[in-house]
C-alpha positions, 0 to 999 in steps of 0.5 A: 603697894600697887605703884602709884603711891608714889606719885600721889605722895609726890603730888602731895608733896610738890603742891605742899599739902603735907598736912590733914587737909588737901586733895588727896583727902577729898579724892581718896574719900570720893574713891571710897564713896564710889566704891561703897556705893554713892548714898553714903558719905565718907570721911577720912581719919586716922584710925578705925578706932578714932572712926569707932570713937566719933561714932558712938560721940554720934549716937549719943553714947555718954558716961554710964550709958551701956553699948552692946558690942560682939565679944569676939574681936579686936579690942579695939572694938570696944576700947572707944566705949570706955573712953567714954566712959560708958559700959560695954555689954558683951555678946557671944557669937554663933557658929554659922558666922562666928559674929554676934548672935541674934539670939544672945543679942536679944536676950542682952537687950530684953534683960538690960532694958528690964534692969533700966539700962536699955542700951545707947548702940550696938557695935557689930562686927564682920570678923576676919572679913565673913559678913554678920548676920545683917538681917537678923541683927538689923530687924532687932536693932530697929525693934528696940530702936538702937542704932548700929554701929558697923565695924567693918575695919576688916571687912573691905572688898567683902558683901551681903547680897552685893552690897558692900559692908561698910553701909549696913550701920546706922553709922560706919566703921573702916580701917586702912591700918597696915594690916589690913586689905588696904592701909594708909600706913594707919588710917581709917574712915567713918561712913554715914548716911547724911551730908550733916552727919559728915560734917559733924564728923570732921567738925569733931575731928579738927579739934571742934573749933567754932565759925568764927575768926579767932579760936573758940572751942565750945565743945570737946574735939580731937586731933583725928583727921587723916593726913594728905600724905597718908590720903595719897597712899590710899589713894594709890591703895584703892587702885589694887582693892580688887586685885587684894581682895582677889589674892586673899580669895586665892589663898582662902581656896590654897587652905581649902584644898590643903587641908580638905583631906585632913580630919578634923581641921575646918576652915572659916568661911561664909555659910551661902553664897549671900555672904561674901567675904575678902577672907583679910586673914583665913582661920582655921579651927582644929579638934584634937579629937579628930587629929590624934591629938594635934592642936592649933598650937602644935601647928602654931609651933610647927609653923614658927620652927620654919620662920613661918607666922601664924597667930591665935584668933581675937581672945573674946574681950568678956575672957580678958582682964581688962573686961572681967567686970562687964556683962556678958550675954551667951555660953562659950561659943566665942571661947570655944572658937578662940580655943581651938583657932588659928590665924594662917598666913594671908598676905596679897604678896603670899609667894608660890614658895611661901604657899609650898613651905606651908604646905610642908609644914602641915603635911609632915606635921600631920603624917607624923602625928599620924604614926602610930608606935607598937612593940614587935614581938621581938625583943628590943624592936619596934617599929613605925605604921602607918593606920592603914599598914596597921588594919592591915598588918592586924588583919593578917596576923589575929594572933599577934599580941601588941603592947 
């Protein structure tokens, strides 16, 4: 929190506006459209999954209809599309940004259009705040003619060649869940291009109900507008943005220099400089090959033996059993990076104390595995090198035969 929550909620609460609707609505909208950049309108609801939801309702995505989405990500990416009851069509990433691959994504697009089914959207996503390939994705959007839906819920504070994410899409995708850069408690937002759009939006999400005095309802609507009160948090939020965004950077570069010197663990980040990324969780993969033999769960275990969490990346939605029916265009990318990732500890609040309860959890974990065991010439001895006393120790003695 960055202090004057409080005095939103309390003027929320003093003018009486408890409910979804009031100022702190329309303002916490304005900061976002101001933040954003002023060519884009910004409607507050009370989730990025209902925002996801409103969104493909917008582009027109129906029963039957198929809608292309990263496999890749959070599962709430793609539920929207089955409460629609339309198909998800999934996409394998590529290595330079983990996000949907241009090359998959065409190959999907060619082939589902030869079967008659051309797909209604596409449903990018910038993972763990690393920006997609924008170009690429938008030059093959615009070839078939199908529209983008942005998922940027992770991605606030981060950018393409300076423009922040949140308006490449035909239509767009924020979240302020309670675990994200900013949050309102839960929440989201839906950003789009136009003032009708805008109003279509919160139309729909105010139960639809028609111009006229009594209640009438000509259409289907939701209950997905976000409160006032819940408005006033992310009104105090946008206040700390840069300063979140700033610390999560901080602990990208803690990770950097932790694990520098240690073969065999890379750490995710964006492939040039076009690509800015608020780095809302840093993630690392780890090949066994290169660590003797350590992996991502031993990390993830050694961490929890010290009360310290960490996580496995998003499992791709094509692997689970919710999807095991839907297409999927690619090889094992998305599953390759799930196999052998980790979601480290990211938070802004992350204490000097924290970072150095990290680092010895990895330093010990890594220096013993490190340790190689052999038998001493000596009967019931042994003893413990490390692999530079051990070149060493062979070195100076041809001779000696080890078990």
């Amino acid at each position: 929190m960055g202090g004057n929550e409080q005095k939103y909620i309390k003027e929320a609460f003093d003018t009486n506006w408890v409910a979804p609707i009031g100022k702190n609505i329309d303002l916490f909208e304005s900061n976002l459209k101001s933040y954003l950049g002023n060519n884009v309108h910004v409607t507050a609801l009370s989730s990025g999954t209902a925002a996801i939801h409103l969104g493909l309702i917008q582009l027109g995505v129906q029963a039957g209809d198929e809608v292309i989405c990263q496999s890749l990500t959070f599962v709430a990416s793609a539920n929207p599309i089955l409460y629609l009851n339309a198909i998800p069509v999934f996409i394998d990433s590529e290595l330079d940004t983990w996000n949907l691959c241009p090359i998959r994504l065409e190959e999907a697009i060619i082939d589902r259009i030869k079967l008659g089914k051309k797909p209604k959207a596409i449903i990018t996503v910038h993972l763990y705040g690393n920006p997609y390939k924008i170009e690429a994705i938008r030059c093959i959007a615009d070839k078939y003619d199908i529209p983008i839906l942005e998922d940027a819920a992770e991605a606030l504070g981060s950018s393409y060649k300076g423009q922040k994410c949140g308006v490449f899409g035909d239509l767009s995708v924020l979240s302020f869940n309670g675990n994200k850069i900013i949050t309102t408690s839960g929440g989201g937002a839906l950003v789009c291009h136009s003032e009708e759009i805008k109003s279509k939006t919160i139309f729909l999400a105010s139960q639809s109900k028609d111009n006229a005095i009594h209640y009438e309802h000509s259409q289907i609507g939701y209950n997905y507008r976000l409160s006032n009160i819940s408005a006033s948090i992310g009104r105090g939020q946008m206040e700390v943005l840069e300063q979140h965004v700033y610390l999560r950077r901080k602990m990208q570069a803690f990770y950097k220099q932790l694990f520098e010197d240690i073969p065999g663990v890379y750490v995710y980040e964006a492939p040039n400089k076009d690509y800015f990324s608020n780095h809302w969780l840093s993630v690392i993969t780890i090949n066994p090959a290169e660590t003797n033999g350590i992996d991502c769960n031993d990390l993830r275990l050694a961490f929890e033996a010290e009360n310290i969490e960490s996580r496995p990346l998003w499992k791709p939605l094509h692997l689970q059993p919710l999807h095991r029916d839907s297409p999927y265009y690619g090889s094992n990318v998305a599953e390759s990076i799930f196999t052998k990732g980790l979601c480290l500890p990211s938070g802004s609040n992350t204490t000097e104390e924290d970072k150095a309860r990290i680092k010895n959890v990895v330093e010990s974990l890594f220096k013993t595995k490190k340790k190689i065991k052999i038998k001493s010439l000596f009967p019931k001895r042994e003893r413990l090198f490390e692999e530079s006393m051990l070149v060493n120790f062979f070195l100076k003695n041809k001779s000696l035969e080890t078990n």
